[in-house]
Structures are given as structure tokens and as C-alpha cells.
N, C-alpha and C positions, 0 to 999 in steps of 0.2 A: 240455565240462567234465566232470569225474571226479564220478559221483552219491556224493550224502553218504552212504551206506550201506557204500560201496563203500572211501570215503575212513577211515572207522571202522573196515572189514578192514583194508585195507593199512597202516594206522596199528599194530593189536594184533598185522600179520604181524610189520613191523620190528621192533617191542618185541623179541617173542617170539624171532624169527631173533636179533636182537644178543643176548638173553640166553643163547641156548641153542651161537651160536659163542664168545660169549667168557669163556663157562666151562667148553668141554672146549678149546677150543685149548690153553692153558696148563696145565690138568689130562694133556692128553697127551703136551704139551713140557717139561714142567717135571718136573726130581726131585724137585724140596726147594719150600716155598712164598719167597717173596721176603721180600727183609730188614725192611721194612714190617709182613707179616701175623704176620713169626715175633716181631716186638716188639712189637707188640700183644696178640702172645696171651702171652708172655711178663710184660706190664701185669696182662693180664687173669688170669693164675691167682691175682695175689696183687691184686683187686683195692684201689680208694683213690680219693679226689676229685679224685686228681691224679697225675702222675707228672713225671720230671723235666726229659723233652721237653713234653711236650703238658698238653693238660684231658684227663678222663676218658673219654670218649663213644667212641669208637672201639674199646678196651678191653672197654669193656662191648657193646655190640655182638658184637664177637669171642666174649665169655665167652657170651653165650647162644646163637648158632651150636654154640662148643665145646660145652654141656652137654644140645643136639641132637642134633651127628652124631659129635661126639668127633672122632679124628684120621683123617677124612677132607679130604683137599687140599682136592677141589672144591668141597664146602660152602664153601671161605673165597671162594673165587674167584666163587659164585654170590652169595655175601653181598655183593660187591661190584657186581656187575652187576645186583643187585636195588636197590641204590641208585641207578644209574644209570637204569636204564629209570621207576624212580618217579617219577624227577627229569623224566625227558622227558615223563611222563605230565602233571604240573605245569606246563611251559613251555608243553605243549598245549592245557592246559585255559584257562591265560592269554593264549593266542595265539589261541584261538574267539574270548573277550569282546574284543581288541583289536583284531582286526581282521574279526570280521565275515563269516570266510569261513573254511567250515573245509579249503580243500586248499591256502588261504596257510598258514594254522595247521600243517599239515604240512610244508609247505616250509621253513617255521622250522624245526622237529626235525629235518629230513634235511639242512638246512646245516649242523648239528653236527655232523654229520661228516667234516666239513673240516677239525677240532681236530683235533688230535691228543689231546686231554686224553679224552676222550669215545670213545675207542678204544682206541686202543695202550696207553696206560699203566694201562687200568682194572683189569687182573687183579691189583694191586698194592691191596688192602684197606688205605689210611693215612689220617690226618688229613684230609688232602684231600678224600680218595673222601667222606668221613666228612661234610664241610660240605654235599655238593651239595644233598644232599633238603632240607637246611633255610635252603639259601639260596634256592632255589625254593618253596618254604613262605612262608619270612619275607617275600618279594618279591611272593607271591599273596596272603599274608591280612592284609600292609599297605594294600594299593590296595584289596582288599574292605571293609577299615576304615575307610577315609577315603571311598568309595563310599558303603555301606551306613548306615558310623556304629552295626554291632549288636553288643552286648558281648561276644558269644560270637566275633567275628572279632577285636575287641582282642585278646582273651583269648588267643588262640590264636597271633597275629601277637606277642606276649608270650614265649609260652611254645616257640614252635620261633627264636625269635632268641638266647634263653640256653641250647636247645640245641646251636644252632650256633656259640656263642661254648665252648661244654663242649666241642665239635670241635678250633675251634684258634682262637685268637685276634684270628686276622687278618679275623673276620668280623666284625670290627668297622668296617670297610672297607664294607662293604656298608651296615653300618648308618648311618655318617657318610655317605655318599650319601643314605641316607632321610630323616636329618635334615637337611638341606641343603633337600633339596625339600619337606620338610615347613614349613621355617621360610618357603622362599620363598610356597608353600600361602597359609598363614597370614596371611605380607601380604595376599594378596587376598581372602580371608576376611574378615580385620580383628574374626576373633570368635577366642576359643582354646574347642575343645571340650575340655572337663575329659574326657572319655573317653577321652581319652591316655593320663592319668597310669594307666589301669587295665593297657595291657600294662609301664611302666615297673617297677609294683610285684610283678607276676608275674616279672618277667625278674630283678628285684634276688633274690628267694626263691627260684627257683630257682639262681642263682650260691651263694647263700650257704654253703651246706656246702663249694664250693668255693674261696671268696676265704677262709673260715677255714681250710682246708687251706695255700692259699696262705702266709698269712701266718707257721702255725706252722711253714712249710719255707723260709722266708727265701726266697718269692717265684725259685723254682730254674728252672719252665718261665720266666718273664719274662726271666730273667737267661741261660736257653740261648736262645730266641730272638733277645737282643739279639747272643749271641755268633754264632753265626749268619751273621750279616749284615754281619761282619766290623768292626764297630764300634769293638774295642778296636786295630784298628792302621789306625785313622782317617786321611786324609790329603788335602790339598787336591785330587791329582787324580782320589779317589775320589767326588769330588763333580763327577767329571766324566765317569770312566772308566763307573760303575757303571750310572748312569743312560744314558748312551751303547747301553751295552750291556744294560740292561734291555730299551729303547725297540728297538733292529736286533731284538733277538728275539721281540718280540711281533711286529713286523709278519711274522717269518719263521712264525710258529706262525700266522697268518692268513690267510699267501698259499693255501693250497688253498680254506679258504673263501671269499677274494672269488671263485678260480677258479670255484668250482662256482655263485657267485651272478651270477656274468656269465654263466652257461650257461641264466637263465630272465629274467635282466631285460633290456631292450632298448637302456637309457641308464642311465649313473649321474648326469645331471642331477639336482638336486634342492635344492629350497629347504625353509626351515625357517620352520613358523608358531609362534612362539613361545608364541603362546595355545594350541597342542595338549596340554593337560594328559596326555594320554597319553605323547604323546612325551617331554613335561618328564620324565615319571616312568622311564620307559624309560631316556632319556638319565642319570639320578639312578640307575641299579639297573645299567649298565652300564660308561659312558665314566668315571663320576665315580669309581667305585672303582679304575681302571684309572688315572684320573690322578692321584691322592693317596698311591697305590704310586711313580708317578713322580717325584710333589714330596716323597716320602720319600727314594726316594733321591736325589733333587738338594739336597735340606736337609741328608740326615745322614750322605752319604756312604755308603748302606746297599748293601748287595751285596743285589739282590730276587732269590733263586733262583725258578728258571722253572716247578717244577712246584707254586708259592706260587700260580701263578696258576690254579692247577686250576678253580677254581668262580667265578670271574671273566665269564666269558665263555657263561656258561648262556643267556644272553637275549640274545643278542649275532643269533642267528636273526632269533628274534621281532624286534628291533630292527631289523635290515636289510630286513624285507621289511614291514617298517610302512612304512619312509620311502618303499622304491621299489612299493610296493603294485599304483600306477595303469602302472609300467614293466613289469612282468609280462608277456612274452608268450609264449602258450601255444604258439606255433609253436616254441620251442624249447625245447616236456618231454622231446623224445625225448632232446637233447646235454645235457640237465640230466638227468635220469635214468639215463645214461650215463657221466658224471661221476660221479654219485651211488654206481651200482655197481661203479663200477672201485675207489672209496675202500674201499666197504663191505666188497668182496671181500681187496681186498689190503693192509688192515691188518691184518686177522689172517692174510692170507696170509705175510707180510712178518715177525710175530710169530714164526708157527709156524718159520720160516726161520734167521730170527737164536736161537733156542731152541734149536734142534737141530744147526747149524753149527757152534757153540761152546759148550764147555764147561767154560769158565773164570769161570763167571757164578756168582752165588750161589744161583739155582734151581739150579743141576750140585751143589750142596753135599752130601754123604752124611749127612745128620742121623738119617734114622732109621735105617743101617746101625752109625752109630756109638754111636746110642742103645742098640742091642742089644748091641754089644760091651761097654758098662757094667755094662748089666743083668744081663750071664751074669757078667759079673768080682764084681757088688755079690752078687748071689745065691750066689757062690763063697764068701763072704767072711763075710757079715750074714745074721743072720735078721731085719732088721726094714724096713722098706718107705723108700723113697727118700722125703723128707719137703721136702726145700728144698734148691735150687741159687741159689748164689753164683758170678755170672762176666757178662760182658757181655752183649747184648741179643740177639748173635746165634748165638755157642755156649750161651751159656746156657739162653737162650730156646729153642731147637732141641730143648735137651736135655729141656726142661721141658715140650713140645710130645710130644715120643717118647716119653718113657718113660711105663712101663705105670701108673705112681703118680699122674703127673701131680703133681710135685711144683713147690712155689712158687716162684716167682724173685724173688731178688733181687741186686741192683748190688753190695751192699754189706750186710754186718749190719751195723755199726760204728752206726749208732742206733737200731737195733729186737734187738739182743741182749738186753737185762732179757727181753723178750716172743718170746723165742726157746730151745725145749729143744733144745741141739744135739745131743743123747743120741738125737736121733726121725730120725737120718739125713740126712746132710748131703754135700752134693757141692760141695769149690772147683775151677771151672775157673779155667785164666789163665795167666801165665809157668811154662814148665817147671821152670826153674833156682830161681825161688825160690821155688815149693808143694816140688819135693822137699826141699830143706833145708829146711824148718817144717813140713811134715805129719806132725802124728800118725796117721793113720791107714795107709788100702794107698794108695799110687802108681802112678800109673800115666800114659803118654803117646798122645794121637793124634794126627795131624795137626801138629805143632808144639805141641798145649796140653797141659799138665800136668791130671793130673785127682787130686785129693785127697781119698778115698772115709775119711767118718767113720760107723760105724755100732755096731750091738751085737752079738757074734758070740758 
């Protein structure tokens, strides 16, 4: 057996190794950051409690990074992989107290590597990346809660659930899994601890500046996310097709991890004690939010896109090697470790590959060559500083990323003009054909987009 001292190294190697390849991998294959980090920071210069995709939290993350390192790439790309490795930090630290042995506790973290979510897609800083830490939070300082029963873990198991409901919404998934197991809990309690209601009112106070956002913007992220999901052209066999095809691709997105999990256990026999409160809980933080996604779409017909399931599956480690714990056999670390390195290696080998093969991808995009092509045109033209960009979330946001102003973005002024001097420098990106016929200002084109430079000269 691997001594605990040793298991504590190899544990902070991995961290450190995953964070320090998969934030130059894509810092060196990548031109432009992804369409994801450019909308987010795009959210984040003109921060709000909300925006029209998402909740806030992602946004502001980004904007304190930005007002760090400014417009360095890699900062975004390490902001993401420091999510990531926190997250495993947490799964670790729940997989000691659950099982008892800390190089099973490892074993659970180095099964994630069989996702794909937990690798390949992490250089991508969005919503998702955005839930992990707090879904791994909310999942550790509920069981310390209902363990310990000490105010300070309510409190806390409170306040990282309403910020990963500020992530994106769908963490609510997570949380109807808790509740589940909490009410079942409760049966066999047959008492209700009133120290419940103390994370409920934390969680409601911190939504609150956001559900009044909410409501003063006629509920616009609820109403993108239902669109989303293909809702409004609803139809009987999408109550069959969608869910079909949810279901074929999770198992596709799990077949490396049973691979590498049959590389250390002996049997996949296994029975279930149903008095194992751990297990219940597990099973309530795992299977249950994975199934309620599936009887969504089997009720509504909903199209689940696949990378909704990002943070899904954090404990899904820890859960497999609880059940088969006693199957474990050490005579096969060496074809588990070997499995393990082959992943470790060639996802970001596989990354860097598809990165630099092609160059029709939206990292290939020119943003800040064309950011400076503005800048020398706006500086030709204006004496006064680029102040707010009008245009989509990924020329816009690009632009608003590059340029030297760092000027705000927005979709649209059309409801914040009263609180708008357009006199302070203004840029429309968007169709060619019709910014030249209505701009007052200079014209100009790249790429396809019309560019409508308003200033003072």
C-alpha cells in the first residue's frame, strides 16, 4: 500500500500538473480566448445581477481576474483551472471522511479523468466551469450539516447553494436531490431540526438582489433557457427523440470512466444496503440529479444539451469506489495507472492537436488584430476615448476585451439610453448594409461586420 504521506504528494503533484498543462496548452494553441470567456467578460465590463443568458457569478469572477491581469489570455484559462482543481480538492476531502482510506480518496479524483468535462472542455471559463466549486461545497457542508448539526456548516451550506444557483440555474438539480434525501432523512429521524430553516434564509438573501433583477427584466435568462431547450417547437416525438438521446450520450461520456474503473476493481458485483446513509446520500448528490434531467426531458420534451451536464458528475469517483471499495485489487495499479496516464496525457495532447490543425474555430478569431485596426481608425478620427460597444457577445465582446479603453458592452441600448451620454464614444458593430445607411458617424467594415464609430473630433 502507497504510505499516506506519499499519497498527500502525488495528490498536490496531480493538482498542480493538471493546472499548470491545462493552462498553457490552450494559452499556446489558442489566438483569441473562446466564445464562453469572451461573453463573460463581455457581462463583466458593464457589470448587473444578471444578464440575459445566465445569473451573475461567472461575470464577476471574470471582472476580478480582468482587474488583476488585464488582457492576458492565460489569466482566464488559469481562472478556470483553478476552479477545477478546488473542486477536486473538495471531492477529496469528502472522499477521506467517506471512505476511510485516503489512496481510495485518490482514486475517486483520478477517475475523473475519464470525463471529459474535467479535462478537455475546461480551458473554456462558462457557467458550468462556474457551478463546480459550489456544487462540491454545497454537497460537502450539507452532509457536515446534517453530521455535525453546527450553525456555522448550515450557514455556509446556505450561502455556497445560492451561489451556485448565481452560476446557472440548473443547480437546482443538485439541490432537489438534497431535498429528496433530506425529506427521506427526516422519516427516520421523525424529529425536524429547525436549523434547516437557517441555510434556507441565507440562500433566499443572498438571491434577492438577483430575483429583483429578475423580475424588473421580465424574467429574460428563464425565458433563454427555456428557449434553449427547444421548448417552443415542442412535439410528441420530442418526448421521445430528446430523452433517447440525452440517455446514448451520457453513457458515451462515461464509457472511459467505467474503462479506467475496471482497471482497479476485480468484479462489478454488488449489492446495495439501503440503511448505508452514506450511500443514500451519494446516491441523492449523484444518480438523482442525473435522473430528474432525464424525467425533464421525458415530461417536456426538453432538448438536455451535454455540456449542461458539466458538474453533474463530480462525485460520481467518489461514488464508484464507495460501492466497489472491498473489489479493489491492488494487483492491478499498475493497468490503472496506466490507463490513468494515457487519459491524463492525451487530452490535452488531443487538445493541443485539434487547436492547431484547424483554423476555422473561434480561438483562430483575430480580435485583437482587429481591435487595433479600430483603435488607429477611432484615434484618426476622435479625440475622446472609446466609452461603450453595441454589437453581439462575440464581436462585441472581443472588441470590448481588446481595446485599450476597455469600454462597456452592451446587446442593445434601446433600455438603458435615458443613462447613456452617446457623446462619450460609442461603437455599433453588426450588419454592413444597414449601420452604413444610418450611421452618423465614420464607417467602416471587417470581416463581414459593419463598424459605426460615433465620437467627438
Amino acid at each position: 500500500m502507497i504510505k499516506k504521506k506519499n499519497i498527500s504528494l502525488i495528490f498536490n503533484l496531480f493538482l498542480v500538473t493538471h493546472l499548470v498543462i491545462w493552462t498553457l496548452v490552450p494559452f499556446i494553441s489558442n489566438k483569441n480566448l473562446p466564445l464562453d470567456v469572451i461573453e463573460a467578460l463581455a457581462w463583466a465590463s458593464n457589470l448587473d445581477w444578471g444578464f440575459e443568458k445566465h445569473p451573475p457569478l461567472s461575470a464577476f469572477f471574470t471582472e476580478i481576474f480582468y482587474l488583476i491581469f488585464g488582457r492576458q489570455d492565460w489569466a482566464y484559462y488559469l481562472l478556470s483551472q483553478i476552479f477545477i482543481v478546488f473542486s477536486f480538492m473538495i471531492v477529496f476531502k469528502l472522499a477521506k471522511e467517506f471512505l476511510k482510506n485516503e489512496f481510495h480518496a485518490l482514486l475517486s479524483v483520478f477517475l475523473l479523468s475519464g470525463i471529459y468535462f474535467y479535462n478537455f472542455t475546461t480551458p473554456e471559463f462558462n457557467v458550468n466551469i462556474c457551478q463546480i466549486p459550489f456544487w462540491a461545497l454545497t454537497t460537502y457542508y450539507f452532509w457536515q450539516s446534517l453530521k455535525d448539526d453546527k450553525i456555522l456548516n448550515w450557514i455556509l451550506f446556505g450561502i455556497f447553494a445560492a451561489l451556485g444557483v448565481l452560476s446557472k440555474y440548473l443547480f437546482f438539480y443538485l439541490l432537489a436531490g438534497m431535498v429528496i434525501f433530506f425529506i427521506f432523512d427526516l422519516k427516520k429521524r421523525k424529529k425536524l431540526n429547525y436549523k434547516c430553516f437557517i441555510p434556507v434564509l441565507v440562500f433566499l438573501l443572498i438571491l434577492t438582489p438577483h430575483l429583483i433583477w429578475l423580475i424588473d427584466n421580465e424574467y429574460r435568462t428563464i425565458a433563454y433557457g427555456l428557449k434553449r431547450t427547444s421548448l417552443e417547437n415542442s412535439s410528441f416525438l420530442n418526448h421521445v427523440f430528446f430523452p433517447l438521446k440525452f440517455f446514448l450520450k451520457q453513457i458515451g461520456i462515461l464509457i472511459p470512466f467505467f474503462i479506467l474503473l475496471s482497471l482497479i476493481v476485480s468484479s462489478f458485483k454488488f449489492s446495495f444496503n439501503f440503511r448505508d446513509k452514506k450511500l443514500a446520500y451519494l446516491m441523492s448528490v449523484t444518480f438523482v440529479p442525473v435522473l430528474l434531467m432525464l424525467l425533464t426531458s421525458l415530461i417536456f420534451g426538453a432538448n438536455i444539451r451535454t455540456m449542461w451536464m458539466t458538474p453533474f458528475y463530480l462525485f460520481f469517483g467518489l461514488l464508484f469506489i464507495y460501492i466497489f471499495k472491498s473489489k479493489i485489487n491492488l494487483n492491478y495499479l499498475k493497468k490503472f495507472i496506466v490507463g490513468f496516464l494515457l487519459i491524463f496525457i492525451l487530452s490535452p495532447a488531443a487538445y493541443l492537436y485539434i487547436s492547431l490543425s484547424k483554423d476555422n474555430k473561434r480561438t483562430d478569431f483575430p480580435g485583437k488584430e482587429i481591435a487595433n485596426l479600430i483603435q488607429t481608425r477611432w484615434d484618426r478620427n476622435f479625440t475622446n476615448d472609446i466609452a461603450i460597444i453595441v454589437g453581439d457577445e462575440w464581436v462585441g465582446g472581443n472588441l470590448s476585451y481588446h481595446l485599450q479603453s476597455r469600454p462597456r458592452w452592451f446587446n442593445n441600448l434601446n433600455p438603458k439610453l435615458k443613462n447613456i451620454k452617446l457623446d462619450g464614444g460609442v461603437i455599433y458593430v453588426g450588419n454592413a448594409g444597414i449601420l452604413k445607411s444610418v450611421c452618423p458617424g465614420e464607417f467602416g467594415q471587417i470581416k463581414l461586420q459593419g463598424i459605426c464609430m460615433i465620437g467627438t473630433r
